[in-house]
C-alpha positions in Angstrom: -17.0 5.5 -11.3 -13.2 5.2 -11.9 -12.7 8.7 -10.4 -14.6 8.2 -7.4 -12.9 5.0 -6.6 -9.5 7.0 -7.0 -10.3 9.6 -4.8 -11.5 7.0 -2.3 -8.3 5.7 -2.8 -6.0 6.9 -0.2 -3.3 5.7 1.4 -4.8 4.8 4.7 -2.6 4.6 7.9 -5.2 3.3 10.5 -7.4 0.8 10.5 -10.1 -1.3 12.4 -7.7 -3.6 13.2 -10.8 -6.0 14.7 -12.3 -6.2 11.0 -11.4 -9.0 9.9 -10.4 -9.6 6.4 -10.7 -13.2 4.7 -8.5 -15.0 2.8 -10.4 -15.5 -0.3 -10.8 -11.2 -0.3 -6.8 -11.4 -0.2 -6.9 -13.9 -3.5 -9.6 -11.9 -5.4 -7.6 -8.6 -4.5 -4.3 -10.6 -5.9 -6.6 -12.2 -8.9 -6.7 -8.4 -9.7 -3.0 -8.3 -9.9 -2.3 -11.2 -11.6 -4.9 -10.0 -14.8 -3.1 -6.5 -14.8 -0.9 -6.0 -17.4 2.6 -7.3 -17.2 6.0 -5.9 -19.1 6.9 -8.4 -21.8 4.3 -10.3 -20.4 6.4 -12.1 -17.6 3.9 -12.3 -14.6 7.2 -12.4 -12.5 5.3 -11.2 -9.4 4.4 -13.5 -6.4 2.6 -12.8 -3.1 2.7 -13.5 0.3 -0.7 -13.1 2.3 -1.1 -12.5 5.9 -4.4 -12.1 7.9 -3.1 -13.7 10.6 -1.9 -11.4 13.8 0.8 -13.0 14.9 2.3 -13.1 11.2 0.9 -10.0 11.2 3.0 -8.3 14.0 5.9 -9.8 12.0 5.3 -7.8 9.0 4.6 -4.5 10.8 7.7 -4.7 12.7 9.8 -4.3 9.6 7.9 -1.4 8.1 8.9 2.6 8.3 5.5 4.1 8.5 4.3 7.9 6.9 8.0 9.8 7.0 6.6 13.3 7.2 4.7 12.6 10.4 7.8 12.8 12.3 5.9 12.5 15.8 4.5 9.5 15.0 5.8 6.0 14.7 2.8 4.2 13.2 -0.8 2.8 14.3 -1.2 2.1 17.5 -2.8 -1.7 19.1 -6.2 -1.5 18.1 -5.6 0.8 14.4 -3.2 -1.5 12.8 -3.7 -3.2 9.6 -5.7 -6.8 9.6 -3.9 -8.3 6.2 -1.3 -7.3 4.3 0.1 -8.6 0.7 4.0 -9.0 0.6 4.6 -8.0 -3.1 7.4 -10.0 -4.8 9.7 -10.3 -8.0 10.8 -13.6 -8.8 14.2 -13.6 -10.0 14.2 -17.0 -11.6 11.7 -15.5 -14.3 13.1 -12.3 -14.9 15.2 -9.2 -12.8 13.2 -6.2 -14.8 9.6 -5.9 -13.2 9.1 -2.8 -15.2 6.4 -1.2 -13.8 4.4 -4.5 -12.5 4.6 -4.0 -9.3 2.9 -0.2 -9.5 0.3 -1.7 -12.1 -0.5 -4.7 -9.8 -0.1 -2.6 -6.3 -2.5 0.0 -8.4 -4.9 -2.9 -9.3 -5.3 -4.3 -5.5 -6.3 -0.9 -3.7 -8.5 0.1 -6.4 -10.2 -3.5 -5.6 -9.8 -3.1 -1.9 -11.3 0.3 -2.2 -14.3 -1.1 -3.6 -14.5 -3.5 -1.5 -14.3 -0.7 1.7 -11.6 -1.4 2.4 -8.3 0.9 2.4 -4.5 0.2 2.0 -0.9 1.7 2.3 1.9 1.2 0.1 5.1 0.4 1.7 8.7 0.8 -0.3 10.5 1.8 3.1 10.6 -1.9 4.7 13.2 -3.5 6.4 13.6 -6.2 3.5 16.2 -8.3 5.4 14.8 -8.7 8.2 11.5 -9.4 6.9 13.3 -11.8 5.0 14.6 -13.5 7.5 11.3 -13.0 9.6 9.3 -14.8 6.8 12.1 -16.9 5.4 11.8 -15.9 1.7 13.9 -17.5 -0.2 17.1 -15.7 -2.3 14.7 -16.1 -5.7 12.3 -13.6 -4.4 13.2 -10.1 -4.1 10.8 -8.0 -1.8 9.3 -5.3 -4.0 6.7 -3.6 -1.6 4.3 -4.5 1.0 0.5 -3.2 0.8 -1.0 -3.0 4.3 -5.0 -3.6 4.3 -7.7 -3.2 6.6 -10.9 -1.1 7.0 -9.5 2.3 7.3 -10.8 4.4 11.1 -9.3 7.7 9.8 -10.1 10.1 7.3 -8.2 11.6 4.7 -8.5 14.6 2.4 -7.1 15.7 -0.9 -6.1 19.6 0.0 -4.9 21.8 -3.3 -1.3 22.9 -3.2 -0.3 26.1 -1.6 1.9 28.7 -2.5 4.8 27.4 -1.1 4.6 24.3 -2.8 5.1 22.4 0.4 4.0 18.7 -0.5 4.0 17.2 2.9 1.2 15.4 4.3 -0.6 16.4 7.6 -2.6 15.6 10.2 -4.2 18.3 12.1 -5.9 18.9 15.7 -8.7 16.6 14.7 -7.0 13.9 13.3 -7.6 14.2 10.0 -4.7 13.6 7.7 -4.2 16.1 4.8 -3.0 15.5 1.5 -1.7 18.3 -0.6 -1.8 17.6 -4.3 -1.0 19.8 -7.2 -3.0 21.8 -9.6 -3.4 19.9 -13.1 -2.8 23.2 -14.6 0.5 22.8 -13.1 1.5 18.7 -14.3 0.2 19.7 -17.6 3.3 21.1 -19.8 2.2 23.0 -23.0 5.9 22.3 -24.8 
């Protein structure tokens, strides 16, 4: 079960932005977070949620969406995301996150997934202006924004090729390609 939910697990650029997603799914999505583990056992992360468009149109504005599509500069009206989780350290309880922020990020797409839902992973954000857009306060350092919504595209796992190029794709019909690497090749036999 695990394994399918990971390859459902993609990171979904498009959405139905007209499909709606609640609140309390943002909180049970977050819940999942929150009972990940945590380094030293800190639970310095906070959230910000958003399902509402006009906050909504503020957080998209200050996000660098998929880098190797070089022809594209993101979802168009209609595709973008419905919610999105602003992923935070807070600096008054500690300035290590460790690895929270993956483990929780890792924790709410797995959960949205189930949910049928998809999501994106953002690390390339304008964090100052969404700062300012948002007024966060100077405790909170933005660690990532995860973009949510049902996804309208459809994404494949293709195996590496030869030339070992690992960028992702879309071709003629829209479907975006994702080349990933041979386990044979990740494993080392030192």
């Amino acid at each position: 079960m695990i394994r399918e939910l990971v390859l459902k697990n993609r990171s979904y650029r498009r959405f139905y932005q007209e499909v709606e997603i609640e609140r309390g799914v943002l909180e049970e999505l977050i819940d999942l977070a929150r009972l990940s583990s945590s380094g030293a056992n800190l639970q310095s992360l906070k959230y910000i949620i958003s399902n509402a468009p006009n906050k909504n149109n503020e957080i998209f504005m200050h996000l660098k969406w998929a880098g190797y599509l070089t022809d594209w500069d993101g979802p168009q009206e209609g595709e973008k995301p419905a919610a999105y989780i602003i992923m935070l350290g807070d600096k008054d309880i500690s300035s290590n996150y460790f690895w929270d922020h993956g483990l929780a990020c890792q924790s709410i797409l797995l959960g949205a997934c189930e949910k049928g839902l998809g999501g994106c992973m953002f690390g390339a954000i304008d964090r100052q202006g969404l700062k300012d857009s948002l007024s966060i306060p100077d405790k909170y350092e933005i660690l990532l924004v995860i973009a949510l919504g049902k996804p309208k595209e459809i994404v494949v796992l293709d195996e590496l090729s030869d030339k070992g190029d690992i960028k992702y794709w879309r071709d003629e019909n829209g479907i975006h390609h994702v080349p990933k690497r041979k386990l044979q090749d990740i494993i080392l036999n030192l």
